[in-house]
N, C-alpha and C positions, 0 to 999 in steps of 0.2 A: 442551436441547431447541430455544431457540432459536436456537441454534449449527444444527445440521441441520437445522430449515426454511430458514433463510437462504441455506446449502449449496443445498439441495434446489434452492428459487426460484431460486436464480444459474444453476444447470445447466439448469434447462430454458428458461429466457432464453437461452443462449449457445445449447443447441440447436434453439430453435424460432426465435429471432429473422430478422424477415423482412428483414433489410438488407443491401442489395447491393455499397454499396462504405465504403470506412475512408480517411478520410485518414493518412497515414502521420505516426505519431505521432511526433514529434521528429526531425523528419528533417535536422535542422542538424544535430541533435548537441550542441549548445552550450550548449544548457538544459534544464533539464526542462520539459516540457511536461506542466503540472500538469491531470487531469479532474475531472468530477466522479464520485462513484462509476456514477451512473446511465450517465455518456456513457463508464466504461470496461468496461462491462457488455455497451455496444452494439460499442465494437468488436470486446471480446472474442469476438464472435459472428462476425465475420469473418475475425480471424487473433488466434487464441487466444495470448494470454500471460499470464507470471505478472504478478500487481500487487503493488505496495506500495502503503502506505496511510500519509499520515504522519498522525496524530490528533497534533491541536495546539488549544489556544485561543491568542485575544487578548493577552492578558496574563502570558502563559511565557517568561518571558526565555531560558530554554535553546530553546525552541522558535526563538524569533525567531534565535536566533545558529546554530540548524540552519542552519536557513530561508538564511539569509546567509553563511556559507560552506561549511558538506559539500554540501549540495546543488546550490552556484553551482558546486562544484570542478566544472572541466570532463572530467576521469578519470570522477567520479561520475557526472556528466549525460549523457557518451556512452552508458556503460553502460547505465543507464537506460532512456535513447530508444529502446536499440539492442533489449533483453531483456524493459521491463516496460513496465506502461502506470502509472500514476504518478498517485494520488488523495490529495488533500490532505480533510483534512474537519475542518472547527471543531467539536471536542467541543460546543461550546457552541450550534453553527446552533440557530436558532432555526425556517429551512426546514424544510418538512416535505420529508424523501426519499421515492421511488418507484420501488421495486425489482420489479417484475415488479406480483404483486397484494399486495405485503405495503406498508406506510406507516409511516416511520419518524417519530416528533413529536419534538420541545422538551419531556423532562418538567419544568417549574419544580421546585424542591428547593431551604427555605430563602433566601437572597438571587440562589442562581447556580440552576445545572439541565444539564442535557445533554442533548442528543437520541439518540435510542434505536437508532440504528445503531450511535453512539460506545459506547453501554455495551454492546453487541451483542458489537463486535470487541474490546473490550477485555474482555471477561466481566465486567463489572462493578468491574473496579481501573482504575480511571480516574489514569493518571498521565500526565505531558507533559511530554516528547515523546514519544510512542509510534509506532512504524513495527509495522503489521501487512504481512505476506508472504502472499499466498493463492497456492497454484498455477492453472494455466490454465481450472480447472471452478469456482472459488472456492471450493475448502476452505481453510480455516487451516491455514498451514504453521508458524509463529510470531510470538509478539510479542513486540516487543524494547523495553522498558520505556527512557527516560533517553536524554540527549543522544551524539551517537558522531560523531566526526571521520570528515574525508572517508577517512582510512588506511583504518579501521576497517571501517564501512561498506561501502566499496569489497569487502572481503573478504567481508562479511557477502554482499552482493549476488550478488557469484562463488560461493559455498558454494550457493546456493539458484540461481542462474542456470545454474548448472554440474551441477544434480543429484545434486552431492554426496550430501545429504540423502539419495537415493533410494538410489544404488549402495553404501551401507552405510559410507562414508567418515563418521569422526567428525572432529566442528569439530575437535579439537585434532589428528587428521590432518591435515589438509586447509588448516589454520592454517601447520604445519610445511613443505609445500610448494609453496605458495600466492606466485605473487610479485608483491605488486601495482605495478602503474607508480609510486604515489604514495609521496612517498619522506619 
């Protein structure tokens, strides 16, 4: 259920939102240009794209080693800048998020805790590193559970940049004749 309020709010944000211009997101090319969820919301309301989400804490050493080379890989980063708008979000923020009229908290839990966007997109299996994919209205397209090389990813990205998913091609299609730059 709260999978499709979240849905719901995203789309009428992108459709109602009153904002006139977007700076062009990554426009070097050369890095990601990482948002927050709220500021990839706003420009999704100007020039709709899919997003990735990378859900990470502090203290994830596979995160951190994303974080430091699939993400740095410059293959990866163009793509990115070029297809998606690109939100990092610390499972653990302690911020409170502001999605339209909905409020996301910090629930404490035990020593640690999460805030309630992270357990949102992740339905509740809080693992990390986790990349969530939503298409250009923010539905959930999937979540990719564990850490993944620039190769990988790169493919992962194209499958879902490319529409694969939609025109009926399966991953292990699309895997087969798929030929990424990265070697």
């Amino acid at each position: 259920m709260q999978k499709f309020i979240l849905s719901f709010v995203l789309c009428l944000l992108v459709v109602f939102n009153p904002i006139t211009s977007v700076q062009n997101a990554g426009a070097s090319g050369d890095k990601v240009e990482w948002l927050s969820f709220e500021e990839a919301v706003k420009r999704s309301a100007v020039e709709p794209r899919k997003v990735i989400i990378d859900v990470y804490t502090d203290w994830c050493g596979w995160c951190k080693k994303m974080d430091a080379t699939t993400f740095q890989h410059p293959e990866v980063a163009k793509y990115i800048s070029k297809n998606y708008y690109a939100v990092r979000l610390n499972a653990e923020t302690r911020d409170t998020i502001h999605v339209g009229d909905m409020i996301f908290k910090y629930v404490p839990q035990g020593r640690g805790g999460s805030n309630e966007l992270a357990v949102t997109l992740l339905d509740g299996k809080m693992s990390y590193p986790s990349i969530v994919f939503m298409d250009e209205k923010f539905n959930k397209i999937q979540t990719l559970p564990g850490y993944r090389d620039a190769k990988t990813l790169d493919q992962i990205l194209n499958f879902f940049g490319q529409n694969a998913y939609v025109k009926g091609i399966s991953w292990e299609q699309f895997q087969k004749t798929y030929q990424s730059p990265i070697q």
